[in-house]
C-alpha positions as CSV (number, residue, x, y, z in Angstrom):
1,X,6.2,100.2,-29.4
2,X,6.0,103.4,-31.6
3,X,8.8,104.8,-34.3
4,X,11.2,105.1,-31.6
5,X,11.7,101.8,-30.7
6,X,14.7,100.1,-30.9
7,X,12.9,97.4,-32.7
8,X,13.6,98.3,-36.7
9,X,13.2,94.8,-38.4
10,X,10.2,92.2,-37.8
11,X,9.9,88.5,-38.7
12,X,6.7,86.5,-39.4
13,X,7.7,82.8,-39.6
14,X,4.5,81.0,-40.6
15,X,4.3,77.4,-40.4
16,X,1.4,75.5,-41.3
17,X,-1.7,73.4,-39.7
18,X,-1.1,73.0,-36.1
19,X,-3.4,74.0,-33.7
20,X,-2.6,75.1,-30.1
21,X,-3.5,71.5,-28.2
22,X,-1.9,70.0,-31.4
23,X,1.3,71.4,-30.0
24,X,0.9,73.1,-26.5
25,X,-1.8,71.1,-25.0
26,X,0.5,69.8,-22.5
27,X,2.3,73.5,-21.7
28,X,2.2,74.6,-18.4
29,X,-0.1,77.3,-17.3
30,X,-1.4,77.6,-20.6
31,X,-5.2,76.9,-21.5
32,X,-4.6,73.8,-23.7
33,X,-5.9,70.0,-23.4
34,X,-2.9,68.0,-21.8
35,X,-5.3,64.4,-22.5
36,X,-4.9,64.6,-26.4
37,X,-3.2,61.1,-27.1
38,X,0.3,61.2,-28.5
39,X,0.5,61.9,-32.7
40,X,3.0,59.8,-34.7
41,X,5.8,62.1,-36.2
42,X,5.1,62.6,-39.0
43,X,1.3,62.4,-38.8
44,X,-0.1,59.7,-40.9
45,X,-2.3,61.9,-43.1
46,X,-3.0,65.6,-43.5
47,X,-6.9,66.5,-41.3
48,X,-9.5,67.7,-43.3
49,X,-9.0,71.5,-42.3
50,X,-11.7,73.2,-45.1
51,X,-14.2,74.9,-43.8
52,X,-16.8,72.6,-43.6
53,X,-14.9,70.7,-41.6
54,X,-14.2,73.6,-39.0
55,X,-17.9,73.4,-39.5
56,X,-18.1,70.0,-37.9
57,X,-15.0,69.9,-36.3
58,X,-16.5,69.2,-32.6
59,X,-17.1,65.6,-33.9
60,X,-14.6,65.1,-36.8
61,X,-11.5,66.9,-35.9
62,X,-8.6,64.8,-35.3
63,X,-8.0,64.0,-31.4
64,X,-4.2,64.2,-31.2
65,X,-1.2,65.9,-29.9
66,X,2.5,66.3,-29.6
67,X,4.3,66.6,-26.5
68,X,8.0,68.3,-25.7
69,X,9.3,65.5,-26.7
70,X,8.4,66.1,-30.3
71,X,9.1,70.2,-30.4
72,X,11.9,70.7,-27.4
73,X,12.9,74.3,-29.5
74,X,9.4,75.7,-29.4
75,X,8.8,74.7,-25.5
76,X,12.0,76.3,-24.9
77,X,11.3,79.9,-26.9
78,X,8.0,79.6,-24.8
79,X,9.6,79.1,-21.5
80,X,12.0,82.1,-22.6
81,X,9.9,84.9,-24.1
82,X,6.3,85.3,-24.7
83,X,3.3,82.1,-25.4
84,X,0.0,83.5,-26.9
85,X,-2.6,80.7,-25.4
86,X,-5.8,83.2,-26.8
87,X,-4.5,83.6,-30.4
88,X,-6.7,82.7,-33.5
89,X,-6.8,82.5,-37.4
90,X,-8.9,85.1,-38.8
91,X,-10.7,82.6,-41.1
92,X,-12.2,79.4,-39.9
93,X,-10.9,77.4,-42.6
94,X,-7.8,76.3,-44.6
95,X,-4.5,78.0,-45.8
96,X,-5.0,80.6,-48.6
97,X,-7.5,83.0,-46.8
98,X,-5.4,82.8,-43.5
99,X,-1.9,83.6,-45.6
100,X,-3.6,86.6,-47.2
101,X,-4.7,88.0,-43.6
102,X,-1.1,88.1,-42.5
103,X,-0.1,90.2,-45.5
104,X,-3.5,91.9,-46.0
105,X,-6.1,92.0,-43.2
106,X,-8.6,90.4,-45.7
107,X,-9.3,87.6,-47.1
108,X,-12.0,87.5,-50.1
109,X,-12.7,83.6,-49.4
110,X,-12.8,81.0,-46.9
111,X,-11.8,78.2,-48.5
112,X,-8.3,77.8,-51.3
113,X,-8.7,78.7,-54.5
114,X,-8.3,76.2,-57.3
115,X,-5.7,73.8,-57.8
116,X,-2.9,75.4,-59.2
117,X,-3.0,78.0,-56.5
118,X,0.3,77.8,-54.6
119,X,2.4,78.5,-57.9
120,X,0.3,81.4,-59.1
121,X,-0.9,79.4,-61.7
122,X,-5.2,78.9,-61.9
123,X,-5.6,80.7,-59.0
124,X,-7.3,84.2,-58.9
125,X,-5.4,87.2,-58.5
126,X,-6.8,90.3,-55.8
127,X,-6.7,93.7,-55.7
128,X,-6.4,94.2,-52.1
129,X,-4.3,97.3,-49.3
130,X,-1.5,95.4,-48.3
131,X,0.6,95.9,-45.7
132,X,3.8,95.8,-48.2
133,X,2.0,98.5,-49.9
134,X,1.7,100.6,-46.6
135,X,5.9,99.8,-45.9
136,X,6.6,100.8,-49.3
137,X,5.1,104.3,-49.2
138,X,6.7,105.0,-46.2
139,X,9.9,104.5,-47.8
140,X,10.7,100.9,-45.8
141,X,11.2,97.4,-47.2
142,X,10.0,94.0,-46.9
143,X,10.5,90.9,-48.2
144,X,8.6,87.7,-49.1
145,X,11.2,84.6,-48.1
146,X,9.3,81.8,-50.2
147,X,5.7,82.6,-49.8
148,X,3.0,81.8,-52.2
149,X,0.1,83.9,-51.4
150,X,1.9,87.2,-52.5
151,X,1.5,85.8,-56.3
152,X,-2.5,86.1,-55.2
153,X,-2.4,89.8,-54.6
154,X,-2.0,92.1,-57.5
155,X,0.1,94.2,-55.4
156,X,2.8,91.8,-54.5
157,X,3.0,89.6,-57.2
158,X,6.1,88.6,-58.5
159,X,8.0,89.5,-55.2
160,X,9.3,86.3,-54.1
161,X,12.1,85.5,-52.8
162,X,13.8,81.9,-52.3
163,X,12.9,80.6,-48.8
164,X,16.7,79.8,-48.4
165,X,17.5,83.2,-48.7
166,X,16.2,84.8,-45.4
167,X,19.0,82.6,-43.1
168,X,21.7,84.5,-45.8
169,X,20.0,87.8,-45.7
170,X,20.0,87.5,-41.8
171,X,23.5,86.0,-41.3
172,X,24.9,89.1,-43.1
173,X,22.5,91.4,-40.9
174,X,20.9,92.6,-44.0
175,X,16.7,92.1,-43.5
176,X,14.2,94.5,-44.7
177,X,11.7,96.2,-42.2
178,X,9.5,93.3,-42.3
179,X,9.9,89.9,-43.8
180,X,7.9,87.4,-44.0
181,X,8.7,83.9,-44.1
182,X,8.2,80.5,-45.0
183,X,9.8,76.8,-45.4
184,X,9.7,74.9,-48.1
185,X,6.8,72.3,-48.1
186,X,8.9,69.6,-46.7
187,X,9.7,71.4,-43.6
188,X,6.9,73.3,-42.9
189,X,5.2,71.3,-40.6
190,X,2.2,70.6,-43.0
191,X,0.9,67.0,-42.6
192,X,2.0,64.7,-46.0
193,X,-0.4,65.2,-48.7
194,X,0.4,61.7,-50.5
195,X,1.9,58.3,-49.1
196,X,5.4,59.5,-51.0
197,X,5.7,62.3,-49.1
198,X,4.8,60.6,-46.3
199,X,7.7,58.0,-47.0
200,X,9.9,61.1,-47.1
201,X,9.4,62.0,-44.2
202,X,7.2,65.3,-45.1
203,X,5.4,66.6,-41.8
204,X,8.2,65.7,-39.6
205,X,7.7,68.2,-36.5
206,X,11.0,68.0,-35.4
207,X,12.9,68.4,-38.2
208,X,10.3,71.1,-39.3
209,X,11.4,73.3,-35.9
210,X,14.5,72.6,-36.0
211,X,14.4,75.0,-39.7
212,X,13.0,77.3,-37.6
213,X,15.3,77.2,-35.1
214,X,18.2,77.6,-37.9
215,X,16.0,81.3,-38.4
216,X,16.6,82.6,-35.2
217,X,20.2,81.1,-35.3
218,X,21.0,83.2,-38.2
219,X,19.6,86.3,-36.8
220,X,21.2,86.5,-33.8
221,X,24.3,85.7,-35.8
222,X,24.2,88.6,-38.2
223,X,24.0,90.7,-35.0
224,X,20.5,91.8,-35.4
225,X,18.8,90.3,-32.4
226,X,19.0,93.8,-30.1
227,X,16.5,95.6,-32.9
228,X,14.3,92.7,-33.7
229,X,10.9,91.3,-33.1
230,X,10.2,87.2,-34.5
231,X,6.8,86.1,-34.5
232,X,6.5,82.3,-35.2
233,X,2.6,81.4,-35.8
234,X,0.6,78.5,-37.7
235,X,-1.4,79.6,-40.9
236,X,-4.6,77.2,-39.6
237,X,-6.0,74.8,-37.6
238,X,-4.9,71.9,-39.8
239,X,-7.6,69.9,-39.1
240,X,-6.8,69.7,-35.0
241,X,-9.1,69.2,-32.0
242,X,-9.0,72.1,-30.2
243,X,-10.8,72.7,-26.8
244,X,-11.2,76.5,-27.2
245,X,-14.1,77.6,-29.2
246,X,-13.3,81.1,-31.0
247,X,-15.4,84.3,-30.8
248,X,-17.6,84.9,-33.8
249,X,-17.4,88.0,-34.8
250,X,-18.0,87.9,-38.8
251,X,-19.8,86.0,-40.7
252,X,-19.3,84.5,-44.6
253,X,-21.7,85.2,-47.0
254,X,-23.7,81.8,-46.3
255,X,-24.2,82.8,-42.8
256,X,-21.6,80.7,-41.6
257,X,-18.3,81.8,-38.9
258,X,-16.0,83.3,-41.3
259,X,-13.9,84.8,-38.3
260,X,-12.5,83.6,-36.1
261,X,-11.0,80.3,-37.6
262,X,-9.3,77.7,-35.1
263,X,-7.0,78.8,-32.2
264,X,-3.0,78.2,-33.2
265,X,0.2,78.7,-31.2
266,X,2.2,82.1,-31.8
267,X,5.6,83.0,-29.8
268,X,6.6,86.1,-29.7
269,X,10.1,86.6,-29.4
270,X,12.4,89.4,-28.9
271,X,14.7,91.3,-26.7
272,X,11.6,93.4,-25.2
273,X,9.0,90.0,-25.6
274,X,7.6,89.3,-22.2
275,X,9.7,86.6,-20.2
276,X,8.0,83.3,-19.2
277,X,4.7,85.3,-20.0
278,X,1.6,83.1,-21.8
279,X,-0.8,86.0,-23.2
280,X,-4.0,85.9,-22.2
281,X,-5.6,88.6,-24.7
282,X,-6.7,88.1,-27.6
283,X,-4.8,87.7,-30.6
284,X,-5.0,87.2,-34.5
285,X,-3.1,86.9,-38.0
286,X,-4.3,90.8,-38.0
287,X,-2.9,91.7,-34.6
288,X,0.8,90.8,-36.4
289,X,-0.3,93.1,-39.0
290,X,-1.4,95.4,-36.5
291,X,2.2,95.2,-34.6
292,X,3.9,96.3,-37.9
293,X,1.7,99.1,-38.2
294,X,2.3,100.7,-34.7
295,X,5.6,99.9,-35.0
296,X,6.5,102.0,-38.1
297,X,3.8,104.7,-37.6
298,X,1.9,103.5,-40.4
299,X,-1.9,104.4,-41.1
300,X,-4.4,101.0,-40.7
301,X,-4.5,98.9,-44.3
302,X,-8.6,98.6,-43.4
303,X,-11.2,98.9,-40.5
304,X,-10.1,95.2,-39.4
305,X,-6.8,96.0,-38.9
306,X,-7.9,99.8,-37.3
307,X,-10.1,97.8,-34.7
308,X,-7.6,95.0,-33.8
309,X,-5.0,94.7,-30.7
310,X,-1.4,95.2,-31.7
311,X,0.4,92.5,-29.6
312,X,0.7,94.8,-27.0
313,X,0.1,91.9,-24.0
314,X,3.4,90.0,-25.3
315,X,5.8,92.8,-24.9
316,X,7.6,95.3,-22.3
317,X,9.1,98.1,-24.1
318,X,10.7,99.7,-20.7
319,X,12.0,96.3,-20.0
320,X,15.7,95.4,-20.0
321,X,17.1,93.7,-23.2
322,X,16.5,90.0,-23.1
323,X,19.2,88.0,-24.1
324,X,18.9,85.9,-27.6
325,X,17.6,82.3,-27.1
326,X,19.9,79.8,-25.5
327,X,20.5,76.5,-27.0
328,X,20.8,77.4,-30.9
């Protein structure tokens, strides 16, 4: 992909704390682990998924999976366009540092900040390149659809915009360049945190792709699907067995991996995404970055970036047009 493509708007719908056997481990031809035993839905609590637990995750990780059952909409975009089965968080820990490498390449810790991160509110505030940053001195947009990590970089802060918003935005065929996006807690995916939520129903898989699947519906409804690219990824391992041990290749200041974190599922979906095709490359939060940054001809927002792949196995430029998913 280069300037030229036809591709002019990008999606990153992140979800949160599944890991690849969590939710493909029973895919076919992908590397997962089909002998997981079946998770309730909702699960009953929320992993331990910090980084001393990735740490220790070989023996304290939590052994289960869902099935197709559970996620029929997320099978089905795999079966249609492209299944990344080598795809990994750049930080082997929890949320925040993970969130900030799909905006920013970088992530300054390896663990969340304080409490009171997610509104903005007692959690520390970075002065980082951002790949908003890049968009906006090339004179293209972006937009953050209900994501909490932008009011942790000085850059971004402030730029929020409801969740709810992006199926409007997209229904009118009005997105920015890139936009990234995110449910609100209850359909996120996220494990329940307390026994209320989990009484609510908070964690539900199903109901938590199905919001996706509303996404895609309102793309290809505002008539934008022929010039657009949708990632759908997890922010982290959530606290999930996973059979595939990730490459070190940094380390945090204690010595310990700092990346790679936890392999996750992405789906890479578009009308030039591979069909049928489970990637076998390498992948990362900072490829997706990387993919933007090819895509618009912009420079690298760091050496991490400069050095990573660009999503290049999932796609097929010269390819005819695939057709928008069926069964929205």
């Amino acid at each position: 992909m280069t300037a030229a493509s036809p591709v002019q708007h990008v999606v990153i719908i992140v979800k949160e704390n599944h890991g690849f056997d969590n939710y493909f481990g029973k895919f076919p031809g992908a590397d997962g682990d089909p002998k997981l035993p079946a998770s309730p839905n909702p699960p009953l609590h929320d992993p331990n998924h910090r980084h001393a637990a990735w740490l220790t995750r070989a023996t304290t990780a939590a052994r289960l999976g869902f099935g197709e059952a559970d996620i029929p909409g997320y099978w089905a975009l795999a079966r249609q366009y492209s299944l990344c089965d080598r795809y990994f968080t750049d930080v082997a820990g929890p949320s925040t540092p993970n969130h900030l490498m799909l905006v920013a390449a970088a992530s300054p810790l390896v663990d969340n900040p304080p409490s009171g991160y997610r509104t903005g509110s007692g959690g520390p505030v970075y002065d980082l390149p951002t790949l908003p940053a890049q968009l906006d001195a090339a004179k293209l947009s972006w937009g953050n659809y209900g994501g909490y990590v932008f009011d942790l970089l000085k850059y971004t802060q402030g730029h929020k915009l409801p969740s709810q918003r992006f199926a409007t935005d997209a229904a009118a065929g009005k997105l920015p360049s890139v936009s990234w996006v995110y449910a609100d807690h209850g359909l996120s995916e996220h494990p329940a945190d307390t026994p209320a939520d989990l009484a609510a129903g908070v964690g539900n898989v199903t109901k938590g792709m199905q919001w996706t699947l509303e996404q895609l519906k309102a793309i290809v409804k505002g008539g934008l699907w022929p010039k657009v690219t949708v990632f759908i990824t997890w922010d982290d391992w959530g606290g999930w067995a996973d059979h595939v041990n990730p490459p070190q290749v940094e380390k945090w200041t204690d010595g310990t991996q700092f990346r790679f974190g936890g392999r996750v599922p992405c789906l890479a979906i578009g009308p030039y995404a591979k069909k049928g095709h489970i990637s076998k490359a390498q992948h990362s939060h900072v490829s997706v970055v990387k993919y933007c940054e090819k895509l618009f001809a912009l420079p690298p927002v760091n050496a991490r970036a400069a050095s990573s792949d660009g999503m290049e196995d999932c796609f097929d430029p010269a390819q005819a047009p695939l057709p928008p998913p069926t069964g929205l």
